[in-house]
C-alpha positions in Angstrom: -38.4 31.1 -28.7 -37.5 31.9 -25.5 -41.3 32.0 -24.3 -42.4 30.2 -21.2 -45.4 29.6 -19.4 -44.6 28.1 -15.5 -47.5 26.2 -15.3 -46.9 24.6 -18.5 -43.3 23.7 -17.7 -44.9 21.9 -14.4 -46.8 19.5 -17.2 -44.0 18.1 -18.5 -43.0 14.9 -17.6 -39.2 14.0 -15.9 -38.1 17.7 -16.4 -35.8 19.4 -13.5 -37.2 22.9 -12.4 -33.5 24.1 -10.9 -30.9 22.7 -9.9 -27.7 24.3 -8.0 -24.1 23.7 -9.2 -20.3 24.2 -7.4 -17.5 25.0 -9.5 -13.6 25.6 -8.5 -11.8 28.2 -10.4 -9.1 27.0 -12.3 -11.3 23.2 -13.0 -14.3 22.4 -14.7 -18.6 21.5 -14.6 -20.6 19.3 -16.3 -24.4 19.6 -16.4 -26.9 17.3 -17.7 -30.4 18.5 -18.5 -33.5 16.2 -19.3 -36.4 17.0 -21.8 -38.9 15.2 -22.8 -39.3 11.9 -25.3 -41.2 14.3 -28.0 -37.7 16.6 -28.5 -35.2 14.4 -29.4 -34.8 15.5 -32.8 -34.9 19.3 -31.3 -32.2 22.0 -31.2 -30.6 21.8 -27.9 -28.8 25.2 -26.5 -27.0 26.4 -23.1 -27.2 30.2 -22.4 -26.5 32.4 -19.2 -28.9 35.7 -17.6 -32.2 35.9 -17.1 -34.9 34.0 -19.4 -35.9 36.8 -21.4 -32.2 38.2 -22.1 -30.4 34.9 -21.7 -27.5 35.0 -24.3 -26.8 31.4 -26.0 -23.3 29.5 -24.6 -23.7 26.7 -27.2 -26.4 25.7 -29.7 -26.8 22.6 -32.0 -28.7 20.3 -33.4 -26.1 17.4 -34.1 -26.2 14.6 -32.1 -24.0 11.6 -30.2 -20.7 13.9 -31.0 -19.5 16.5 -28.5 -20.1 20.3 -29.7 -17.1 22.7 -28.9 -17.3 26.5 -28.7 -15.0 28.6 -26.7 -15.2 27.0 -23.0 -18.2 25.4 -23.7 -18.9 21.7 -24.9 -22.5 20.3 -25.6 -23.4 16.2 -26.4 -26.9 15.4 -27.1 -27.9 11.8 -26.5 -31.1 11.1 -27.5 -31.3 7.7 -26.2 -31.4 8.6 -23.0 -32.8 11.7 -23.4 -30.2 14.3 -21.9 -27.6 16.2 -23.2 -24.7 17.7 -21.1 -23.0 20.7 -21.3 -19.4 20.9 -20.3 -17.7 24.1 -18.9 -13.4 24.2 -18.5 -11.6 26.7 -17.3 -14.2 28.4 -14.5 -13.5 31.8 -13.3 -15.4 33.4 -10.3 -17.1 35.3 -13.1 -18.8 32.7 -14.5 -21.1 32.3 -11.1 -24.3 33.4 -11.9 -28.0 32.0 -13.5 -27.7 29.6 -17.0 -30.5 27.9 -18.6 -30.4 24.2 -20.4 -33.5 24.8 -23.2 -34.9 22.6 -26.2 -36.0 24.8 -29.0 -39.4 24.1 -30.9 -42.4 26.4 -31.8 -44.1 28.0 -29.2 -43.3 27.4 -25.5 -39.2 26.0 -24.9 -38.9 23.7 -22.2 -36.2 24.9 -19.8 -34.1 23.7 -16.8 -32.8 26.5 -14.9 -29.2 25.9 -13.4 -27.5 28.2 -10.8 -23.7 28.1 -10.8 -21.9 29.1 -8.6 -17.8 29.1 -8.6 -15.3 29.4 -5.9 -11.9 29.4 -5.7 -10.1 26.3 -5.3 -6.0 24.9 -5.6 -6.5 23.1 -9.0 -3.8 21.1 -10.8 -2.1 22.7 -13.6 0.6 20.7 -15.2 2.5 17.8 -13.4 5.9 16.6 -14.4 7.6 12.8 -14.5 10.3 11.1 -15.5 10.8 7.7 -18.0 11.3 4.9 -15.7 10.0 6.8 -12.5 7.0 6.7 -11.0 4.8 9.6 -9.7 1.8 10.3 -7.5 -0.7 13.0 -8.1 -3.0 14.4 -5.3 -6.6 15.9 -5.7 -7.5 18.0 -3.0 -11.4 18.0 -1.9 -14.0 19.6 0.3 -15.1 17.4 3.2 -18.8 17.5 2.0 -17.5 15.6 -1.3 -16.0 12.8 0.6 -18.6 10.1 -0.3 -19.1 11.1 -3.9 -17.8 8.5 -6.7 -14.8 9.6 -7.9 -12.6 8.4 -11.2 -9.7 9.4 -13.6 -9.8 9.9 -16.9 -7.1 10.3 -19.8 -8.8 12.5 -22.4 -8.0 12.3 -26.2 -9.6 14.4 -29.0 -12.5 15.4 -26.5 -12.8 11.6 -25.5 -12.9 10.4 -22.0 -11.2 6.6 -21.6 -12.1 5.8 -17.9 -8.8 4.5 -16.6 -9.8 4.3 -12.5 -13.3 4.2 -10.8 -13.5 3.5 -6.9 -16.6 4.6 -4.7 -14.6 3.2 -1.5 -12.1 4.5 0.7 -10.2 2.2 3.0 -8.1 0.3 -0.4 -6.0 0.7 -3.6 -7.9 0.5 -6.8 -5.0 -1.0 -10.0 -5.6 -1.0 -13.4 -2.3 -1.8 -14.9 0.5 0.3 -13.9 -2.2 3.1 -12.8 -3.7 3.3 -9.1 -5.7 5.7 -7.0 -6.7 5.8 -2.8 -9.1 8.3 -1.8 -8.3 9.0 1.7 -11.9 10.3 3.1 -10.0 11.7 6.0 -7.8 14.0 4.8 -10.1 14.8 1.8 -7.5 13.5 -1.1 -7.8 11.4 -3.8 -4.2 10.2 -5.0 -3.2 9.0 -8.5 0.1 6.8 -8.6 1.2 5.9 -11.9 4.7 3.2 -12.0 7.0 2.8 -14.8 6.2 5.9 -16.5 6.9 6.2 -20.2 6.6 9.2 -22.7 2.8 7.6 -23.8 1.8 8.0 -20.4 2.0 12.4 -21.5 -1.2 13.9 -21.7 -4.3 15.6 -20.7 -5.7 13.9 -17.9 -9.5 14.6 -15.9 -9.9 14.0 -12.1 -14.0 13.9 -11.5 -16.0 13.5 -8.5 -19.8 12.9 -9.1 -22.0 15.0 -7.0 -25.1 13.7 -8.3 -27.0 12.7 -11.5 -27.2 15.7 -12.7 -23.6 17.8 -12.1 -20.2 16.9 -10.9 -17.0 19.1 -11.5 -13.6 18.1 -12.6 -9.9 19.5 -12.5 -7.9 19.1 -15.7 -3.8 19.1 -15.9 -1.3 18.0 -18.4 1.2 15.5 -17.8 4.9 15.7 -19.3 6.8 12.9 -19.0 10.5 13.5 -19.8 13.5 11.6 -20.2 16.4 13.5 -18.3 20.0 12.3 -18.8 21.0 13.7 -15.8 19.5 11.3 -13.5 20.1 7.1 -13.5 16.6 5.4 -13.0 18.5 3.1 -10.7 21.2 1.8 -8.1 22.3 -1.0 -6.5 24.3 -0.9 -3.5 25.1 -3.9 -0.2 25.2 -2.9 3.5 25.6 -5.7 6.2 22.2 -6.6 8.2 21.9 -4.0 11.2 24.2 -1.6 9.6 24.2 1.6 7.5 24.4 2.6 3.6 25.0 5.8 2.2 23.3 6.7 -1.1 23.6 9.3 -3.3 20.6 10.6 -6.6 21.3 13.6 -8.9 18.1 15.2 -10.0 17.2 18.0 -12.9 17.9 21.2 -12.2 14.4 22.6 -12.8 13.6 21.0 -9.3 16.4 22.8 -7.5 14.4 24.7 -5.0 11.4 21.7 -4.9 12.1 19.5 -1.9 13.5 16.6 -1.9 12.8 12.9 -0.1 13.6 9.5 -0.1 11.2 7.0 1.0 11.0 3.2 1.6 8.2 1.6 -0.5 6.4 -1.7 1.1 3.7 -3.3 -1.2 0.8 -1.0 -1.8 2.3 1.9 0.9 4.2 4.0 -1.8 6.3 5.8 1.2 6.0 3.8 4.3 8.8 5.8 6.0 9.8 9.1 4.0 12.4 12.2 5.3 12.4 15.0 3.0 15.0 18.3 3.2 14.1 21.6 1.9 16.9 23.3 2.2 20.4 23.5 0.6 23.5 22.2 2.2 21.9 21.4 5.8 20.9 18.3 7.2 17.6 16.8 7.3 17.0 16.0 10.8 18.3 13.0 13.8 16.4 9.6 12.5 16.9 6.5 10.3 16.9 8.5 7.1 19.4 11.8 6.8 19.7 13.6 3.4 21.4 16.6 2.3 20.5 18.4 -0.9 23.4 20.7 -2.3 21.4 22.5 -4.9 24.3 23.6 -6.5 25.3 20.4 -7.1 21.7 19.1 -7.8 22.8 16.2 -5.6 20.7 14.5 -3.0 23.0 12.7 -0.1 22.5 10.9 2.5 22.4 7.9 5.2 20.5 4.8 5.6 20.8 3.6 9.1 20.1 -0.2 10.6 19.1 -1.9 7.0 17.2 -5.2 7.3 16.0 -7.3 4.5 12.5 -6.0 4.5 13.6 -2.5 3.9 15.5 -3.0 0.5 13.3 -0.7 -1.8 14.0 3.3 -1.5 13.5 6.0 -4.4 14.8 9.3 -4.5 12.7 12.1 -5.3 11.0 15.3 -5.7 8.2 17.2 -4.7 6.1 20.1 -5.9 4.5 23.4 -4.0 1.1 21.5 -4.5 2.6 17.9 -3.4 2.8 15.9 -6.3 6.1 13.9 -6.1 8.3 12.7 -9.2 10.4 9.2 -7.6 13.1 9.6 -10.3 15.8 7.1 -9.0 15.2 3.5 -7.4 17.8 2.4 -4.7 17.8 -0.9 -4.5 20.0 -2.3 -1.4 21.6 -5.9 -1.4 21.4 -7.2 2.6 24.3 -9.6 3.4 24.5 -11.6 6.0 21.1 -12.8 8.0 19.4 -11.5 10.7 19.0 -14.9 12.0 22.5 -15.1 13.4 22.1 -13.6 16.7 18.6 -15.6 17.7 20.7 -18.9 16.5 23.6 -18.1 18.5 21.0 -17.8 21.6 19.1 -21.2 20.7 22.4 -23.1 20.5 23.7 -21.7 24.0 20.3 -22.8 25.4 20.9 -26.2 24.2 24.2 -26.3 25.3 23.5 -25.1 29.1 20.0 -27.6 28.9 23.1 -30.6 28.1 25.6 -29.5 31.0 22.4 -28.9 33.6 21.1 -32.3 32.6 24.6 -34.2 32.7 24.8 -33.0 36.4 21.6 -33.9 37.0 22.2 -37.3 36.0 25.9 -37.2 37.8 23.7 -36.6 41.4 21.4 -39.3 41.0 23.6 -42.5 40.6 25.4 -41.0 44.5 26.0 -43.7 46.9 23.7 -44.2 50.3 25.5 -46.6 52.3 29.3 -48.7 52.1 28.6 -51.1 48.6 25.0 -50.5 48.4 23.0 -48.7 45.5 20.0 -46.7 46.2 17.2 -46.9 43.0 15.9 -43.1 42.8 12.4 -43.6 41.9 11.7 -41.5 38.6 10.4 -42.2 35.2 13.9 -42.8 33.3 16.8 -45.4 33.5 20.2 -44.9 35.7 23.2 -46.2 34.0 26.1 -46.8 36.5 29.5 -48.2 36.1 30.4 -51.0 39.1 33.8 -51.6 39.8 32.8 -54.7 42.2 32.7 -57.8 40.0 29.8 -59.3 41.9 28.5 -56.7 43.9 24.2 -57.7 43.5 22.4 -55.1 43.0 19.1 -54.3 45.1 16.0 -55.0 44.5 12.4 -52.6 45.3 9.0 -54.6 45.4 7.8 -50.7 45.7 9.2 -49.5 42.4 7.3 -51.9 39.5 8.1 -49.5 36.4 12.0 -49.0 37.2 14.8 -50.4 35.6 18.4 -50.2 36.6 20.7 -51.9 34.0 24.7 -51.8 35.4 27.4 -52.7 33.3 29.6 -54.7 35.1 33.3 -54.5 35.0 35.5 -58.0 35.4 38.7 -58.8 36.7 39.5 -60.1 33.1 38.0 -57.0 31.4 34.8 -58.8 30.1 31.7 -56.7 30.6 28.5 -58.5 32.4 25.0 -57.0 32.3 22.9 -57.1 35.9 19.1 -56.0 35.6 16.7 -56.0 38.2 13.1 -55.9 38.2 9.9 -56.4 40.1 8.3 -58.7 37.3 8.9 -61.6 35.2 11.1 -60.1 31.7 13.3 -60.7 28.7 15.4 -58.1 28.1 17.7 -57.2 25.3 20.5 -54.9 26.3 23.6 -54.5 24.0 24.3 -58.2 23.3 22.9 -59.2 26.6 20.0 -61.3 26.3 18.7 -61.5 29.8 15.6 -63.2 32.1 14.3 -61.9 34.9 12.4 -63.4 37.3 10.7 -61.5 40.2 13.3 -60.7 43.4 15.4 -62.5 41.0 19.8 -61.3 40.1 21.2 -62.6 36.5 24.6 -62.0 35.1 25.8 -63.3 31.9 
C-alpha cells in the first residue's frame, strides 16, 4: 500500500529520505535503496510519479538473482539489506521523481530518488581485429574525476570485474587487459593486446559516485578476423636511416583515419601521425603516411630509426577515438649506434699518444756541449747516449728522480748508467746495479 506517514518514515532506522541521481542518455544507473532488518523477506518494487500515482518499474519478491523487465533490473540482497535497481538505455525522458518501496501491511517504507538524465557521447559498439590490439576511451565530466572507476565484461546479467583502479598517475594490468584514467583530460582508457574472437562481448564501464548510485555506459565488442590485413611485418633499415612501410586495412574503415604509432613499454603511442585524408600526405616530421582509400592502403616513411624505436603498428581510428592497431611493424636495426662515439674515443687516444710522444721527445733536449740536464718531474727519462763513457750528472736536489740511459758501445754491447741521490739496488733489463750516493756504475 502505497500509504505513508512522514513522521513515521523519520522512525526508521538507516533509511535514505532522497537522494539525487545523474544519468547520460544512451548509458545506464544503478540505485541502491536500504530498508530496514524487519523486511527482508518483503516484496521489494521500483516505480516512477508521485507517491500516490507512482506506477510500478519492477516488483518481486525473489531474492539474490537479478529481476529483469523491460529496461529495468532489480536484485534483493537481504544480507546486507539493500537491493538495487538497474536502468539501461536512459533517454532524457526518463528524468523525473522514482520511488525504491518495501511492501507490507500498512505504512510502505520508501526512499525517494530524483533522476535526472542528460545527454552524453556514450559508446555504442567498438570493433577489433584477431591478433591486434585496441584501446577504448570513456569520456567523463570533470566533477567525476575522483570517483572509483572499473570495467566489467557482463555475461547472462553477470558482472566479472576485470579492472578496478581509484588512482590516476599509472596503468592498472590484469592479463592482456589495462586501463589509465587520465584525471586531466577526463578519460578513462581500456587497452586490450592480443585480441581473440573470446575477447567479443558486452562490456560495462562504471564510475561510482557514491554508495548509493553510480552510472555506467554499455557497448559491444566484435572482434573479427579480416583476411585482408597481415597481423605483422618485419622489415631492416640501417641505424640513423629511413624505412618505408606499407599496412592494408578493411574496407569498412575507409573514411576512419588512419595512424601509425611507436609503442614504448606502457606508452601505447609514444609518437603517433595519423592522415585523414585520401591520397595526400600527412604532414613534414619523422612519421609520413599516405592512405589511398581506394586502395585501402596505408604508406608511408619512417625517418632516422634507432634501436629503441623498433615497435610501430598500423591502425585505425573511430569518430569517437577508439583505435583498432591491426598490423605490427616490427623493424630489424643493423649496424650500431655506437660506431660514431667509438670512432671519436679512438681518435682521442690516438692524438693523447702523439701529444705525449712529443712531450717526452722535448724533455730529454740538451743544455750544454755533452752534458744532460735531469728535468725534475714525477716520471723516468729514457735517453739513448751515443758517448761510451759520457757520466751522467748527478742532483743532491732531486731525491725521487731516476734517470736510467742505455749506453751504446764501440763493440755494440749495451751498458746501463743510473744515478741517484741514495743508496739502491736496481734491477733494470738484465742489469743488476748498486748505487751509492754521488756515486756512477756501468756494467
Amino acid at each position: 500500500m502505497k500509504i505513508i506517514l512522514t513522521f513515521t518514515l523519520l522512525m526508521i532506522p538507516g533509511v535514505v529520505i532522497s537522494m539525487r541521481v545523474t544519468g547520460y542518455s544512451g548509458g545506464g544507473v544503478t540505485i541502491t535503496c536500504g530498508y530496514d532488518e524487519g523486511y527482508r523477506a518483503n516484496e521489494k518494487y521500483f516505480c516512477k510519479g508521485q507517491w500516490l500515482t507512482c506506477t510500478d518499474q519492477i516488483k518481486t519478491k525473489k531474492k539474490y538473482k537479478w529481476i529483469q523487465q523491460d529496461r529495468f533490473s532489480l536484485y534483493d540482497d537481504t544480507t546486507s539489506r539493500v537491493f538495487r535497481v538497474t536502468i539501461r538505455d536512459l533517454s532524457e525522458q526518463d528524468s523525473g521523481i522514482y520511488y525504491c518501496g518495501t511492501e507490507r501491511d500498512g505504512l510502505d517504507p520508501y526512499t525517494e530518488v530524483n533522476l535526472k538524465v542528460i545527454t552524453g557521447q556514450q559508446i555504442r559498439s567498438v570493433r577489433g581485429y584477431s591478433g591486434g590490439n585496441i584501446i577504448i576511451n570513456f569520456k567523463y565530466e570533470e566533477k567525476h574525476k575522483n570517483h572509483e572507476k572499473y570495467v566489467c565484461k557482463s555475461a547472462a546479467d553477470q558482472c566479472l570485474t576485470v579492472i578496478n583502479t581509484s588512482r590516476a598517475a599509472e596503468w592498472k594490468h590484469v592479463g592482456r587487459f589495462s586501463v589509465h584514467d587520465d584525471r586531466s583530460a577526463g578519460l578513462l582508457r581500456l587497452f586490450i593486446r592480443e585480441l581473440n574472437e573470446n575477447d567479443s562481448g558486452e562490456y560495462k564501464i562504471t564510475v561510482k559516485v557514491s554508495e548509493e548510485y553510480s552510472f555506467f555506459s554499455e557497448f559491444n565488442l566484435d572482434i573479427s578476423d579480416d583476411d585482408c590485413c597481415v597481423k605483422s611485418i618485419s622489415l631492416s633499415a640501417a641505424a640513423g636511416g629511413s624505412v618505408n612501410i606499407s599496412c592494408k586495412y578493411p574496407q569498412s574503415h575507409s573514411r576512419d583515419v588512419k595512424f601509425l604509432c611507436w609503442r614504448s613499454g606502457d606508452d601505447l603511442c609514444a609518437e603517433e601521425t595519423s592522415v585523414n585524408q585520401s591520397r595526400r600526405w600527412s604532414p613534414e616530421g619523422k612519421i609520413r603516411l599516405y592512405d589511398d582509400r581506394e586502395e585501402q592502403l596505408l604508406t608511408g616513411s619512417i625517418s632516422h630509426v634507432t634501436e629503441q624505436h623498433s615497435e610501430y603498428w598500423c591502425g585505425v581510428q573511430s569518430d569517437q577515438g577508439h583505435k583498432s592497431f591491426i598490423t605490427r611493424v616490427l623493424i630489424r636495426v643493423t649496424g650500431s649506434s655506437l660506431i660514431i662515439p667509438l670512432v671519436l674515443v679512438l681518435l682521442v687516444l690516438i692524438i693523447a699518444g702523439l701529444s705525449l710522444l712529443f712531450l717526452c721527445g722535448d724533455s730529454s733536449s740538451q743544455t750544454g756541449p755533452g752534458e744532460h740536464e735531469v728535468v725534475s718531474h714525477t716520471g723516468c727519462d729514457y735517453e739513448e747516449i751515443k758517448d761510451t763513457h759520457k757520466q751522467l750528472p748527478t742532483n743532491p736536489s732531486v731525491l725521487s728522480i731516476c734517470v736510467y740511459s742505455t749506453v751504446q758501445k764501440d763493440t755494440g754491447d749495451s751498458q746501463c748508467f743510473i744515478t741517484s741521490a741514495e743508496d739502491l739496488n736496481y734491477t733494470v733489463g738484465n742489469c743488476l746495479v748498486n748505487i751509492r750516493n754521488n756515486q756512477d756504475y756501468s756494467e
